[in-house]
N, CA and C atoms of all chains as a GROMACS GRO file, in nm:
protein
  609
    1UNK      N    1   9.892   4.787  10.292
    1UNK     CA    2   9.838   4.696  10.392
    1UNK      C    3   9.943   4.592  10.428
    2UNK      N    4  10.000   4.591  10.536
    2UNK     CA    5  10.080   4.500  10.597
    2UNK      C    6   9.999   4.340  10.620
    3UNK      N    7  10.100   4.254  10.635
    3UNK     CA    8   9.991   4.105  10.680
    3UNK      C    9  10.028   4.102  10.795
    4UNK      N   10   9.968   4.056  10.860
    4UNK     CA   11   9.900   4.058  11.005
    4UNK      C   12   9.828   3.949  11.072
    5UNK      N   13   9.829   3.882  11.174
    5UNK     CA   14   9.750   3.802  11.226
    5UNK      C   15   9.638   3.867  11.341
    6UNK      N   16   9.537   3.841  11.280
    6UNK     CA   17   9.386   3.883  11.395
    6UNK      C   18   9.306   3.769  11.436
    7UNK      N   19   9.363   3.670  11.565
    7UNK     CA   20   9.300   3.577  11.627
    7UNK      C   21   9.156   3.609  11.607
    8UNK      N   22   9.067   3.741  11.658
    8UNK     CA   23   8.986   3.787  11.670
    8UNK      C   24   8.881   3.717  11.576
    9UNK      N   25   8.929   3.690  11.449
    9UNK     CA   26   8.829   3.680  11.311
    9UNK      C   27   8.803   3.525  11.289
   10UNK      N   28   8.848   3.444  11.415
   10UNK     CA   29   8.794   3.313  11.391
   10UNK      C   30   8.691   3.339  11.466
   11UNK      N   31   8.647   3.383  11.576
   11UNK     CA   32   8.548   3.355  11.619
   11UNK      C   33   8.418   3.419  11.588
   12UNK      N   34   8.426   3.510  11.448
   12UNK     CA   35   8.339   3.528  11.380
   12UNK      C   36   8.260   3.443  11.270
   13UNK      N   37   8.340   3.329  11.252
   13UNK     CA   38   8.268   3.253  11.155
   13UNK      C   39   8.225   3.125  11.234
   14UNK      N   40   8.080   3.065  11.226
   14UNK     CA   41   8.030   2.979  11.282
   14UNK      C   42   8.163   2.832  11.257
   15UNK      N   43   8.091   2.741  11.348
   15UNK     CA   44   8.212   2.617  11.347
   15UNK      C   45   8.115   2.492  11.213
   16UNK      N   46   7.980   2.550  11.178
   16UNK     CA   47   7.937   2.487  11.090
   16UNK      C   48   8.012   2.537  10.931
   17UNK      N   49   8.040   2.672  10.922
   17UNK     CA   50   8.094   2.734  10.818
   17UNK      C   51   8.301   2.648  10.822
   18UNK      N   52   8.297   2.650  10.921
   18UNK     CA   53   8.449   2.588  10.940
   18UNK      C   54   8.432   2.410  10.912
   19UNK      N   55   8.316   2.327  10.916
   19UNK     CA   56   8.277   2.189  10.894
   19UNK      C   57   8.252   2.192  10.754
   20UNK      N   58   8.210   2.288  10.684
   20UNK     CA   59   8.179   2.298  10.563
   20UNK      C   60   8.314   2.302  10.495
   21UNK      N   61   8.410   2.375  10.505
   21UNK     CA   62   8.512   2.380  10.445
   21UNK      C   63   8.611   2.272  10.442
   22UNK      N   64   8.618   2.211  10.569
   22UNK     CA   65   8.660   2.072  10.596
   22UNK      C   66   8.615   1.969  10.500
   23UNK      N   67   8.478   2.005  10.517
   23UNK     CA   68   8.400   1.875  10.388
   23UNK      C   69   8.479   1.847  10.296
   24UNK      N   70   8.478   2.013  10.223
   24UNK     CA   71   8.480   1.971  10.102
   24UNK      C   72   8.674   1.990  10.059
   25UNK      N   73   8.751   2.008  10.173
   25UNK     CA   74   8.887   2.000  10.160
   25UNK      C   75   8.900   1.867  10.189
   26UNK      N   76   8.846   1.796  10.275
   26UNK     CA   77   8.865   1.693  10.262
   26UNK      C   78   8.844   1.598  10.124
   27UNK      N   79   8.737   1.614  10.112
   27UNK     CA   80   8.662   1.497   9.971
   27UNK      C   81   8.733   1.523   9.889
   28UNK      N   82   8.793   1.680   9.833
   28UNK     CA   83   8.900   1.688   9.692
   28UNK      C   84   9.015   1.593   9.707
   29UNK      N   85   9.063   1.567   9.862
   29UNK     CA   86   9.208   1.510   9.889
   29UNK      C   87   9.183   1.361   9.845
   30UNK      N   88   9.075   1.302   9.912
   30UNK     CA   89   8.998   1.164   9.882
   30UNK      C   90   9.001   1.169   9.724
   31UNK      N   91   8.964   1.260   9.641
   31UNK     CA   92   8.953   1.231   9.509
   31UNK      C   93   9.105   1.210   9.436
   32UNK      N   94   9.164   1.316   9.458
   32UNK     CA   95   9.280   1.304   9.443
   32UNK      C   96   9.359   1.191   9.442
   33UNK      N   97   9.353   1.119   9.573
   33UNK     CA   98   9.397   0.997   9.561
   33UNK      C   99   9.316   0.890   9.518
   34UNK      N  100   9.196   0.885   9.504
   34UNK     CA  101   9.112   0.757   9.432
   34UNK      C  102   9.195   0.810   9.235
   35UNK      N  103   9.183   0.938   9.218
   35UNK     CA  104   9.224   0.928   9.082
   35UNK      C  105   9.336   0.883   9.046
   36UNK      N  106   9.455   0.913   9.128
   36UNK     CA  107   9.606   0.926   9.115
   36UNK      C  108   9.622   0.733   9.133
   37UNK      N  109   9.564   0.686   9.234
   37UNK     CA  110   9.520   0.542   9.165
   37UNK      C  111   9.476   0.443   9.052
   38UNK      N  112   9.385   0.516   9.017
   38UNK     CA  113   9.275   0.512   8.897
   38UNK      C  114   9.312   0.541   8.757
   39UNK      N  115   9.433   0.675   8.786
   39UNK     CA  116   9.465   0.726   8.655
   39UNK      C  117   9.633   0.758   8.638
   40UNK      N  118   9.655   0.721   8.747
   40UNK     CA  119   9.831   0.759   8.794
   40UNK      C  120   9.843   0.928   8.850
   41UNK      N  121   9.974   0.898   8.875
   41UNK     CA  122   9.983   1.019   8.987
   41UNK      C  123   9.938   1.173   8.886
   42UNK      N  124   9.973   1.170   8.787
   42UNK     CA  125   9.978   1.298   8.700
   42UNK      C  126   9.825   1.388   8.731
   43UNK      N  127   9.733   1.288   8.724
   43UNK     CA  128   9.601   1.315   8.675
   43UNK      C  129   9.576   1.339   8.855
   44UNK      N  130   9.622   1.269   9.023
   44UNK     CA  131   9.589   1.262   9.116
   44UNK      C  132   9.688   1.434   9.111
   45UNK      N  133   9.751   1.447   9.087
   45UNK     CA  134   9.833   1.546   9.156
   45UNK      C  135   9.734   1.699   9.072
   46UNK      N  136   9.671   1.726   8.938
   46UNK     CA  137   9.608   1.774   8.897
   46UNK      C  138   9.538   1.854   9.020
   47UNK      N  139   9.447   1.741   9.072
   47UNK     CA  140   9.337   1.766   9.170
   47UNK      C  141   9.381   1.803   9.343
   48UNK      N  142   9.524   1.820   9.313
   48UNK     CA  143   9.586   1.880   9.441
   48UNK      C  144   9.593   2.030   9.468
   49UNK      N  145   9.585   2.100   9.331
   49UNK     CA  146   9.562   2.248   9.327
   49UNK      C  147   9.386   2.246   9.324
   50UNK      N  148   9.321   2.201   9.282
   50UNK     CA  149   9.215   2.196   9.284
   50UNK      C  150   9.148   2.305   9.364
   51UNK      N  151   9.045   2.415   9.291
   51UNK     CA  152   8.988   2.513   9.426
   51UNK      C  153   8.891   2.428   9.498
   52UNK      N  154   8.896   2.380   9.601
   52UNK     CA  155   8.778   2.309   9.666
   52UNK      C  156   8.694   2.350   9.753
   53UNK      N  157   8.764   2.471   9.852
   53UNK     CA  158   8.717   2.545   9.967
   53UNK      C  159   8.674   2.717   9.869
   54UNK      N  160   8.766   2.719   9.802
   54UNK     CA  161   8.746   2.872   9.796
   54UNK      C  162   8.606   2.886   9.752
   55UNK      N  163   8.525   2.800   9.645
   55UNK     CA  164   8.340   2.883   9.642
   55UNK      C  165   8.295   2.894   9.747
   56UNK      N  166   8.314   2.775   9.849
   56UNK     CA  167   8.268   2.803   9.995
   56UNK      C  168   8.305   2.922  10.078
   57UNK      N  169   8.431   2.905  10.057
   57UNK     CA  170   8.465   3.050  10.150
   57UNK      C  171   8.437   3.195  10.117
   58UNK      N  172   8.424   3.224   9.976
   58UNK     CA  173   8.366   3.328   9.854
   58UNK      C  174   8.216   3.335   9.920
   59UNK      N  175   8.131   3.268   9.905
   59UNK     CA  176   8.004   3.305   9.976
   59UNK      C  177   7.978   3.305  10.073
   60UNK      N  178   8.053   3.236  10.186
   60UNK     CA  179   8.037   3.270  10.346
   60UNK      C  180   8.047   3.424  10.335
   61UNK      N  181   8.177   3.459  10.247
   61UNK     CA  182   8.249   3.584  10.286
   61UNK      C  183   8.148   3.700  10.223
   62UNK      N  184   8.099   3.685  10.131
   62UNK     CA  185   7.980   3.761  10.050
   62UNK      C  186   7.857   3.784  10.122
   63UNK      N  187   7.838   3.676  10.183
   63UNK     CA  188   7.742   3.665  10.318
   63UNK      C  189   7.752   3.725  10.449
   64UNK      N  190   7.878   3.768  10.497
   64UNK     CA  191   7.942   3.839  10.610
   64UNK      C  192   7.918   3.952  10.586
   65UNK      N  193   7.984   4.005  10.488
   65UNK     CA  194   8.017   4.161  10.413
   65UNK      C  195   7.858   4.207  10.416
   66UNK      N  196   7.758   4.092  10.367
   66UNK     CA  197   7.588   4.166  10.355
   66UNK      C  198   7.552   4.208  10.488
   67UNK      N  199   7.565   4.074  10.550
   67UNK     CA  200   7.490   4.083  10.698
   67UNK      C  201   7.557   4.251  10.781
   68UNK      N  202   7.700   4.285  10.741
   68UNK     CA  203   7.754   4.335  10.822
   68UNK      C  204   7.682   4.460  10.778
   69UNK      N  205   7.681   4.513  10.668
   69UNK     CA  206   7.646   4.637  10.616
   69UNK      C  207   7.428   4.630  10.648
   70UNK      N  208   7.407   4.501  10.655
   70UNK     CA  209   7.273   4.522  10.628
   70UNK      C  210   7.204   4.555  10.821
   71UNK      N  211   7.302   4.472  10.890
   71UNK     CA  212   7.301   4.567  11.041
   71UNK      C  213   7.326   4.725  11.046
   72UNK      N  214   7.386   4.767  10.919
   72UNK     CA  215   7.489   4.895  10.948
   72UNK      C  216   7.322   5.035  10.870
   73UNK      N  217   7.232   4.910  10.839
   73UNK     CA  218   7.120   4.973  10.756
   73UNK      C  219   7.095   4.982  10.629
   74UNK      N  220   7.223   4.941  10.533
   74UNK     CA  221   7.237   4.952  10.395
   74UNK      C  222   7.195   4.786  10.381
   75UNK      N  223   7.112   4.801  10.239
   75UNK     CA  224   7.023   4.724  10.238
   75UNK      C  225   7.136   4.654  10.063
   76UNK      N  226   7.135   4.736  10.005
   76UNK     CA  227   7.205   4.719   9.862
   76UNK      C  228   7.332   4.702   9.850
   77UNK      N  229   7.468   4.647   9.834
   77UNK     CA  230   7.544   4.673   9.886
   77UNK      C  231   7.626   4.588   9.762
   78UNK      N  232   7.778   4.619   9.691
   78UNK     CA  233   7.810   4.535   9.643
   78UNK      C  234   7.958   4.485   9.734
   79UNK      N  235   7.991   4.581   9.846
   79UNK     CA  236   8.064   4.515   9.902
   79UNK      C  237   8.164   4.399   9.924
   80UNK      N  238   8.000   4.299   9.955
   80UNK     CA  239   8.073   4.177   9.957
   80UNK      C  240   8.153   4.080   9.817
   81UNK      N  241   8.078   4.153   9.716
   81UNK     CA  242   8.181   4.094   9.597
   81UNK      C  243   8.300   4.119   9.564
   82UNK      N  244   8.306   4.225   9.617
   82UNK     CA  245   8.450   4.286   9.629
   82UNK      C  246   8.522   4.276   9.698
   83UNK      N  247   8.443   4.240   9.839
   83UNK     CA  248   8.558   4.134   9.940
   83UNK      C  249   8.605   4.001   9.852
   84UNK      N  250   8.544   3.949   9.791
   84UNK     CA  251   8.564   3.812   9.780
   84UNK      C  252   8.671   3.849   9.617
   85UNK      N  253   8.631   3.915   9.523
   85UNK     CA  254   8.750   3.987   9.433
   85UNK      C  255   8.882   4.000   9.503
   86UNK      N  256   8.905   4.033   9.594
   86UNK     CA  257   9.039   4.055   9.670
   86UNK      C  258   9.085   3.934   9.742
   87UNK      N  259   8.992   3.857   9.804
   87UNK     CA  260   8.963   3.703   9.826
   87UNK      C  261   9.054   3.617   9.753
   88UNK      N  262   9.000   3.609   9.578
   88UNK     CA  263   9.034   3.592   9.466
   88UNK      C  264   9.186   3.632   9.408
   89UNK      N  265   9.210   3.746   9.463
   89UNK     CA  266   9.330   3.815   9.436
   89UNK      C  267   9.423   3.748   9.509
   90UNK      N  268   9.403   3.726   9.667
   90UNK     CA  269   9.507   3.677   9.722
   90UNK      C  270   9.509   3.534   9.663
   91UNK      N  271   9.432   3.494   9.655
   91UNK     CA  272   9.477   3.322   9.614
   91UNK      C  273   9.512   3.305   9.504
   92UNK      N  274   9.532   3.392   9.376
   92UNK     CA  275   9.621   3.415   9.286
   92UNK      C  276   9.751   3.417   9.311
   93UNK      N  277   9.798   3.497   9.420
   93UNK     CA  278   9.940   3.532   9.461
   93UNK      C  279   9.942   3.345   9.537
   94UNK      N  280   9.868   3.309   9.599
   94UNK     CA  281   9.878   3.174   9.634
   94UNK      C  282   9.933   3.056   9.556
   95UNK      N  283   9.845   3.078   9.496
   95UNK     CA  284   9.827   2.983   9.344
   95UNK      C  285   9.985   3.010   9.265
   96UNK      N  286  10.058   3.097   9.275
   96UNK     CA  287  10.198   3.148   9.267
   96UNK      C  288  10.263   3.065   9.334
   97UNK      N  289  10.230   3.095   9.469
   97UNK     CA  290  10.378   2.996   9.576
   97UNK      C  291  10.359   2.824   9.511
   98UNK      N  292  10.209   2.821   9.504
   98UNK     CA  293  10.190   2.649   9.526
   98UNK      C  294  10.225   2.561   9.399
   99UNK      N  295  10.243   2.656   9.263
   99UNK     CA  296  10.299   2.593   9.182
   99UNK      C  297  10.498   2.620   9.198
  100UNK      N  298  10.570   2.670   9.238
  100UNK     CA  299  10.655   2.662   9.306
  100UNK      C  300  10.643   2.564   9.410
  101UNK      N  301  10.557   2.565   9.482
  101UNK     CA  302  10.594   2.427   9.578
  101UNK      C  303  10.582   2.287   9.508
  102UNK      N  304  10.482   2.303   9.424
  102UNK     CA  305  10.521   2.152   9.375
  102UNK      C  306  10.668   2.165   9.241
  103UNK      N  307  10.656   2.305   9.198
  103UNK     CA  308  10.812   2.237   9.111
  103UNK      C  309  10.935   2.177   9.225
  104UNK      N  310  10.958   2.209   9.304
  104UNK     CA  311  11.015   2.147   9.421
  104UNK      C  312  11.037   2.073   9.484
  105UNK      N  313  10.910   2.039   9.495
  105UNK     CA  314  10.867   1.875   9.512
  105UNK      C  315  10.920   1.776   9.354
  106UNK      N  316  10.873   1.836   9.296
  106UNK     CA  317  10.935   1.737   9.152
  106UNK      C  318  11.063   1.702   9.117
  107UNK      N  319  11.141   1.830   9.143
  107UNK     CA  320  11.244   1.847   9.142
  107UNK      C  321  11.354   1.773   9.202
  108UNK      N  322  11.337   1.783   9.365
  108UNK     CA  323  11.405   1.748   9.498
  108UNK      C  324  11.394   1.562   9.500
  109UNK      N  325  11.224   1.580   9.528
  109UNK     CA  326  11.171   1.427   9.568
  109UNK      C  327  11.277   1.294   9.546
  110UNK      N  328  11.306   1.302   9.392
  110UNK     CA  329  11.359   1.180   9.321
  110UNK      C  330  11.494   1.154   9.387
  111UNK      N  331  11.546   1.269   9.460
  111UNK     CA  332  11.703   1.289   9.500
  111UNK      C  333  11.728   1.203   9.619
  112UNK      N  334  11.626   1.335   9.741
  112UNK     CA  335  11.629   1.358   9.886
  112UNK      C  336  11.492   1.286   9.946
  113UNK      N  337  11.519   1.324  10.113
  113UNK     CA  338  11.416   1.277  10.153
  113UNK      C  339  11.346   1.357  10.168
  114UNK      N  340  11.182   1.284  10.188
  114UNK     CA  341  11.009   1.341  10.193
  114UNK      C  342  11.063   1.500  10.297
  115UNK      N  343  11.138   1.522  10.394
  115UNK     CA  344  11.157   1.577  10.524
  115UNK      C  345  11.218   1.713  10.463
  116UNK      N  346  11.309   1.659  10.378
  116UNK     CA  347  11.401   1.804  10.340
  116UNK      C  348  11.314   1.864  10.264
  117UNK      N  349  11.265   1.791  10.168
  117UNK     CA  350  11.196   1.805  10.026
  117UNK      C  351  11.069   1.914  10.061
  118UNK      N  352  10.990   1.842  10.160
  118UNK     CA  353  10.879   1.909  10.165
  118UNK      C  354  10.904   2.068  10.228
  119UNK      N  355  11.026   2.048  10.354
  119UNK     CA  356  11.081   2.170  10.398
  119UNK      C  357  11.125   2.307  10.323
  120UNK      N  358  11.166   2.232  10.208
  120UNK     CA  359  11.246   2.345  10.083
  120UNK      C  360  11.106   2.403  10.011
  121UNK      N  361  10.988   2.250   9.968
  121UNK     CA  362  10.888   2.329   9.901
  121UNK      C  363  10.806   2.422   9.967
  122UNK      N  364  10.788   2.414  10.140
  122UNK     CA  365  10.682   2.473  10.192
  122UNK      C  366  10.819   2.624  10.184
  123UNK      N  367  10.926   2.645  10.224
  123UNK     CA  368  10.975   2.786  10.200
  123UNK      C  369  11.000   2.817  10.089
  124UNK      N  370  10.969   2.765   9.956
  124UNK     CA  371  10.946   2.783   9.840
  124UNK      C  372  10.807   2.904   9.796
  125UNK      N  373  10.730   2.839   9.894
  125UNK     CA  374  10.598   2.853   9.882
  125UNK      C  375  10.574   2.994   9.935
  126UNK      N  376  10.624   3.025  10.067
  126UNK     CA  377  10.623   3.132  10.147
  126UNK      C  378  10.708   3.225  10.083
  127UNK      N  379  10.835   3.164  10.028
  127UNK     CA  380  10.885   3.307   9.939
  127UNK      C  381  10.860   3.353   9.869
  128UNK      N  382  10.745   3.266   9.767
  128UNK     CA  383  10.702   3.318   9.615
  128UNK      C  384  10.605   3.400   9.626
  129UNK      N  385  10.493   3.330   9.734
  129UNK     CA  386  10.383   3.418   9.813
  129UNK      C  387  10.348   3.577   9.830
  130UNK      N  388  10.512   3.529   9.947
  130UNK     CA  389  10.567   3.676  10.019
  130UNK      C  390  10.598   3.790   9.880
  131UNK      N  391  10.663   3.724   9.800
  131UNK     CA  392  10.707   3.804   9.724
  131UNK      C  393  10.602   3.864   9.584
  132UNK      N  394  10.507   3.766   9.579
  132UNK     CA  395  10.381   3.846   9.493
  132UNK      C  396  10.358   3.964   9.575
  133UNK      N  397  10.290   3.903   9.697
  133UNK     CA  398  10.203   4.010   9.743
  133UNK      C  399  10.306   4.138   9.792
  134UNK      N  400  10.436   4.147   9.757
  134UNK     CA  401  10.484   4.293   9.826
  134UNK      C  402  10.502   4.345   9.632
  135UNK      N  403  10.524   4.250   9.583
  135UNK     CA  404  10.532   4.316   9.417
  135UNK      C  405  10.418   4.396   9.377
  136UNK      N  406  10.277   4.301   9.430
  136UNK     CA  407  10.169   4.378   9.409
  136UNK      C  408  10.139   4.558   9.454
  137UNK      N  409  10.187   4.475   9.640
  137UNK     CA  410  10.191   4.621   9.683
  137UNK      C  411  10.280   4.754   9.613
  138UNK      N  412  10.357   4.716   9.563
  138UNK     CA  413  10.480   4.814   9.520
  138UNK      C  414  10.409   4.875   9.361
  139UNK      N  415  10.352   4.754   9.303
  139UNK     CA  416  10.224   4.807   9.213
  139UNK      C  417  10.154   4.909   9.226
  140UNK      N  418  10.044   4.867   9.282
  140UNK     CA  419   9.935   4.937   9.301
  140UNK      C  420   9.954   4.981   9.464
  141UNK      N  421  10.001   5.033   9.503
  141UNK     CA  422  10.054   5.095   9.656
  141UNK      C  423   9.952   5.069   9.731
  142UNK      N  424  10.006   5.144   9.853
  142UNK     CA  425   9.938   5.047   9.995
  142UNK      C  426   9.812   5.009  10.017
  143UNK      N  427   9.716   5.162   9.932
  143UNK     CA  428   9.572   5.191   9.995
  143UNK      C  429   9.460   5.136   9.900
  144UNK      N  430   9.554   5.037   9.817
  144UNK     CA  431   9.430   5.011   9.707
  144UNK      C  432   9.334   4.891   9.780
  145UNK      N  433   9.369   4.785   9.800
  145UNK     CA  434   9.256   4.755   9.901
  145UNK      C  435   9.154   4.791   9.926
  146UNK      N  436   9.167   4.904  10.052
  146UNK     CA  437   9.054   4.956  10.078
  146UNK      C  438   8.999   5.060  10.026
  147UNK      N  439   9.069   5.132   9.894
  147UNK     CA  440   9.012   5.195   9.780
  147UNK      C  441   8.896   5.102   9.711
  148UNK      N  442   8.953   4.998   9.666
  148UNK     CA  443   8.844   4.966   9.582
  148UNK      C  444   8.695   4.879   9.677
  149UNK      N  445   8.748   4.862   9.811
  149UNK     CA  446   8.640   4.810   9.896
  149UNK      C  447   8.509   4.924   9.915
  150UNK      N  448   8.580   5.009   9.973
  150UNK     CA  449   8.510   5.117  10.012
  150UNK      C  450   8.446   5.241   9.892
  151UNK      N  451   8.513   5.218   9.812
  151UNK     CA  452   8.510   5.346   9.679
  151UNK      C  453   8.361   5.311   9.641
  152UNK      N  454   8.295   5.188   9.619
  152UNK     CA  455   8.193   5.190   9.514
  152UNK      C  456   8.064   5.133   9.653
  153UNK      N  457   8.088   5.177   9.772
  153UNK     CA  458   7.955   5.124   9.901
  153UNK      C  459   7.849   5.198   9.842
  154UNK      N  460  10.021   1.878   8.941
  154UNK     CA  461  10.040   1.988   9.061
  154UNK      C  462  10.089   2.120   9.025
  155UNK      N  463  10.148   2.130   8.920
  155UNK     CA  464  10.198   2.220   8.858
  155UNK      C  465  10.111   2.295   8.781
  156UNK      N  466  10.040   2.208   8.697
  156UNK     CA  467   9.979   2.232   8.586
  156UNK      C  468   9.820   2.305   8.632
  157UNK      N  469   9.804   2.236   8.781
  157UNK     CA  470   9.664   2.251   8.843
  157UNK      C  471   9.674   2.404   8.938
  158UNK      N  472   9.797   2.417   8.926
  158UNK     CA  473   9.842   2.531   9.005
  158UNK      C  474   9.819   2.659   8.904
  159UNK      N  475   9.843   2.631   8.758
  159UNK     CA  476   9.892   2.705   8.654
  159UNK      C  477   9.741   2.747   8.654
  160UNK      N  478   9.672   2.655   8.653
  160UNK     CA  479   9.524   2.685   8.619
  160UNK      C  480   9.401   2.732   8.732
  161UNK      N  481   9.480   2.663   8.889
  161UNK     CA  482   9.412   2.783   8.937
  161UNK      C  483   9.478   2.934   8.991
  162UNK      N  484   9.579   2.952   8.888
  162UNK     CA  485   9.595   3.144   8.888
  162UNK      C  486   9.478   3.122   8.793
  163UNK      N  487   9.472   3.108   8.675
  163UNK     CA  488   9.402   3.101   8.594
  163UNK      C  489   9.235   3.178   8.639
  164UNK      N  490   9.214   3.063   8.744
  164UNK     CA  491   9.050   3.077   8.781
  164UNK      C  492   9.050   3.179   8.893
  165UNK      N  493   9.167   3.216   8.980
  165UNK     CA  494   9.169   3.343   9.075
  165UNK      C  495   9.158   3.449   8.987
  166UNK      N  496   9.245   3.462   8.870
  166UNK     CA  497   9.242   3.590   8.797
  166UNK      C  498   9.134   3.574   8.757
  167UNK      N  499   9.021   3.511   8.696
  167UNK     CA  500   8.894   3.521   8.595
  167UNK      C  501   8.814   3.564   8.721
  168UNK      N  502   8.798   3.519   8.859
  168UNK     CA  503   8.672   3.543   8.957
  168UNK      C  504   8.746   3.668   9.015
  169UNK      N  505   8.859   3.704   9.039
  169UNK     CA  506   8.872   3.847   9.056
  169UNK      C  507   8.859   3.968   8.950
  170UNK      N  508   8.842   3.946   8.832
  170UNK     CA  509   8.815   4.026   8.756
  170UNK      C  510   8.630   4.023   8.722
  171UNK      N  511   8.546   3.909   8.719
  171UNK     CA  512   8.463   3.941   8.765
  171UNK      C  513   8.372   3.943   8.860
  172UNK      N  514   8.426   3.932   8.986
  172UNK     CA  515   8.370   4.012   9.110
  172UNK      C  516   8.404   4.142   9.123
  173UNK      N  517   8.503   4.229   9.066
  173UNK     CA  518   8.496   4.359   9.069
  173UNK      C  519   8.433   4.403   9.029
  174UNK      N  520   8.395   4.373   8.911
  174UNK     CA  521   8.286   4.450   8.817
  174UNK      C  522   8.150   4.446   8.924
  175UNK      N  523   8.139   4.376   9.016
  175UNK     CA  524   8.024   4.385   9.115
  175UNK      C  525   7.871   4.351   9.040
  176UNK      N  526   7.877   4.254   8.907
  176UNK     CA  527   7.771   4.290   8.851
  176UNK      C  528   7.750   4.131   8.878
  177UNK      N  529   7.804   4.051   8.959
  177UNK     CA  530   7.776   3.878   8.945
  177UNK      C  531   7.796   3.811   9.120
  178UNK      N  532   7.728   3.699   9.142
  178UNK     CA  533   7.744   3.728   9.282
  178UNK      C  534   7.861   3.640   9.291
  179UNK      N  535   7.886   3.586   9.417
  179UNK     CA  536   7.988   3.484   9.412
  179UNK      C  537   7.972   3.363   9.398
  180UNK      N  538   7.835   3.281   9.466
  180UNK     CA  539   7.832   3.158   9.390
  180UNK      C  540   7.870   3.131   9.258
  181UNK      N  541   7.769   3.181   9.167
  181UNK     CA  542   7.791   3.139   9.026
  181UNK      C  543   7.883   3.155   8.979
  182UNK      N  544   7.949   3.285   9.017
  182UNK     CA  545   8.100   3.284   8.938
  182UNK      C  546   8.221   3.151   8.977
  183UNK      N  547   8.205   3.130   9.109
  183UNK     CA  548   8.318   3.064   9.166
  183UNK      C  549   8.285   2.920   9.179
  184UNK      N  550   8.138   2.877   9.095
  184UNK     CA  551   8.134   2.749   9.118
  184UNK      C  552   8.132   2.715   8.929
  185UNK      N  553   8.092   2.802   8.851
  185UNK     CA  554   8.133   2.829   8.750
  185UNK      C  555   8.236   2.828   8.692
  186UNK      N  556   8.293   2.846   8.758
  186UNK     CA  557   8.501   2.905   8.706
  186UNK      C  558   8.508   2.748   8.719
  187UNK      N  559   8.470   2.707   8.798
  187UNK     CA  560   8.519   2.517   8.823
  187UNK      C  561   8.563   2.450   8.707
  188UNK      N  562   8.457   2.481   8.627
  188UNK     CA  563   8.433   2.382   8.470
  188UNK      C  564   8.572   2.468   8.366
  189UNK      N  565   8.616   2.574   8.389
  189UNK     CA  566   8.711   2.628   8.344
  189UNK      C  567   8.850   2.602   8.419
  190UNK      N  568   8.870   2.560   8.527
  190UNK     CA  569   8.970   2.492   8.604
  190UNK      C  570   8.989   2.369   8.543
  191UNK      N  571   8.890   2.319   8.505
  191UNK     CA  572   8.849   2.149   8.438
  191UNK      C  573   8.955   2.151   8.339
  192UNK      N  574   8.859   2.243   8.256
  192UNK     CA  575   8.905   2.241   8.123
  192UNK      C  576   9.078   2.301   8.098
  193UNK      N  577   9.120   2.379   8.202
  193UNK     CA  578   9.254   2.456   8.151
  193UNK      C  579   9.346   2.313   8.242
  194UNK      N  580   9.307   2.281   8.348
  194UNK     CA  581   9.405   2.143   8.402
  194UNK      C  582   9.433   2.036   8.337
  195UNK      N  583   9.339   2.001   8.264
  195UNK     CA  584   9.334   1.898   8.190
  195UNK      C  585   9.360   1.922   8.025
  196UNK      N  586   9.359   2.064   8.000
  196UNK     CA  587   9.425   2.096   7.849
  196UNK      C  588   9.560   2.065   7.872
  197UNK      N  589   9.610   2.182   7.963
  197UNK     CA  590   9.735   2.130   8.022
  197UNK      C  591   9.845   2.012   8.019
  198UNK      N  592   9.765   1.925   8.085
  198UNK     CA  593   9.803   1.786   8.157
  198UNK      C  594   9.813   1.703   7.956
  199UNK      N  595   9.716   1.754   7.922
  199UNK     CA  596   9.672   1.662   7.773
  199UNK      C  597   9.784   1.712   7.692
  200UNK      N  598   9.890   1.873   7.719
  200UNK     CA  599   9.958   1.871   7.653
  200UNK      C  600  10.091   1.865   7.674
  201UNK      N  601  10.157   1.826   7.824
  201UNK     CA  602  10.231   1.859   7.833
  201UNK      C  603  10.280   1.720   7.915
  202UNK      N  604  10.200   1.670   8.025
  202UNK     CA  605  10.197   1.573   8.070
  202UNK      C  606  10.166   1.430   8.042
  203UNK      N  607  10.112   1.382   7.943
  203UNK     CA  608  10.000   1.272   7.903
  203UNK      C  609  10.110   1.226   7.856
   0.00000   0.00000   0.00000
């Protein structure tokens, strides 16, 4: 499976499901900094990886996968957990770049400026990313994806 | 940031291993895993950072 951009798939999710995620990406950032105040940066920066959106986005997406199959007539379906398993999967390979982006940030910050710093961590981020997810692929080859989506409908 | 990073591979790997199993839905697992994000960020932070 190549990555790909499909404009198409925003306008499948309501703009209340997109306010929801905002919420609660927002309020972790708010916490973050009331703590990193409260408790110093160590304990604020903690709550910067923080999953805040992903339960939300895990059950929208569990919720999609039903509705879609339960139009399609299938009533039982485990589908959507298995969308959201792969969900899970990618933000593992995520969770990869973003601790790379902040060693980078730790690293750089004390030196250089906010401009370079953040520049080096965000292609930090995209290379470590990039480079899980083609390791994975080279793993478990192209078709597993939609092997394990489709294998157990 | 590091440490919170460390821990959520941590909680991606635990909710992708059980959402495959297809036997749990996604709320509970992924609001669940939270208190285990808690606990591995802040073991972390308590041992390496503090």
């Amino acid at each position: 499976m190549g990555i790909s951009f499909h404009l198409s798939v925003l306008r499948k999710t309501k703009w209340s499901e997109y306010a929801l995620r905002f919420l609660f990406g927002g309020a972790v950032s708010v916490l973050a900094v009331v703590l990193a105040k409260q408790f110093g940066p160590s304990v604020g920066g903690l709550f910067l990886a923080f999953p805040a959106i992903f339960p939300a986005s895990a059950t929208l997406i569990e919720k999609h996968e039903q509705q879609k199959k339960a139009r399609a007539g299938i009533q039982v379906t485990i589908r959507g957990r298995q969308a959201v398993a792969l969900d899970a999967a990618g933000a593992a390979l995520g969770s990869l770049g973003l601790a790379a982006f902040a060693l980078v940030v730790w690293r750089l910050l004390p030196e250089h400026g906010a401009g370079t710093t953040l520049s080096a961590a965000l292609a930090a981020w995209l290379a470590v990313s990039l480079a899980g997810w083609n390791i994975r692929k080279l793993t478990y080859g192209e078709g597993l994806n939609r092997k394990r989506v489709s294998s157990r409908d | 940031m590091v440490a919170g990073a460390a821990a959520l591979l941590l909680y991606c790997v635990v909710c992708t291993r059980l959402m495959l199993t297809g036997k749990f839905r996604a709320a509970p697992v992924t609001i669940g895993a939270l208190l285990m994000w808690l606990g591995a960020s802040f073991g972390a932070w308590t041992l390496f950072l503090r």
